[in-house]
N, C-alpha and C positions, 0 to 999 in steps of 0.2 A: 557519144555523150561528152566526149573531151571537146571538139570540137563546139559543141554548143556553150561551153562554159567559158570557151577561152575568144570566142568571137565580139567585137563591138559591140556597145549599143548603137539600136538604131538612130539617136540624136548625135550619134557621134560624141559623145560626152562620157567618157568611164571616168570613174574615181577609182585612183590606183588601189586607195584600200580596201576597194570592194571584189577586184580581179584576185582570184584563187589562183595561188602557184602550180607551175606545174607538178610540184610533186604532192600535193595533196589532191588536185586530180586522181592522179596515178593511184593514193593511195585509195582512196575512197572507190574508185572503181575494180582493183585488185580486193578488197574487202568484199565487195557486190558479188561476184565472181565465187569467191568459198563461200559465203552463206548461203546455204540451205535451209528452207522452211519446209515442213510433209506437219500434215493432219493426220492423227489415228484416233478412231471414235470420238471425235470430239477438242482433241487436246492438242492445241499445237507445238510443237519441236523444231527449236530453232540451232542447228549446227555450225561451227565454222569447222569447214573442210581447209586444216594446216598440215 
């Protein structure tokens, strides 16, 4: 997923304020990684595993 956010566009044209640093990369996919969602009868439960 790093790799898709950190590659060109295909007009060759990025605007710098639109390219994500690499550490919000990192952080957003380190965040992805401990959350866990589970269903019990109905109700969803959403965990971050820290």
């Amino acid at each position: 997923m790093q790799k898709m956010y950190s590659r060109s566009s295909p007009s060759g044209q990025v605007d710098k304020n639109m390219v994500p640093k690499d550490q919000t990369v990192r952080f957003l996919l380190n965040y992805s990684k401990a959350l866990r969602v589970f269903e019990y009868q109905s109700i969803k439960f959403e965990t971050l595993l820290n």
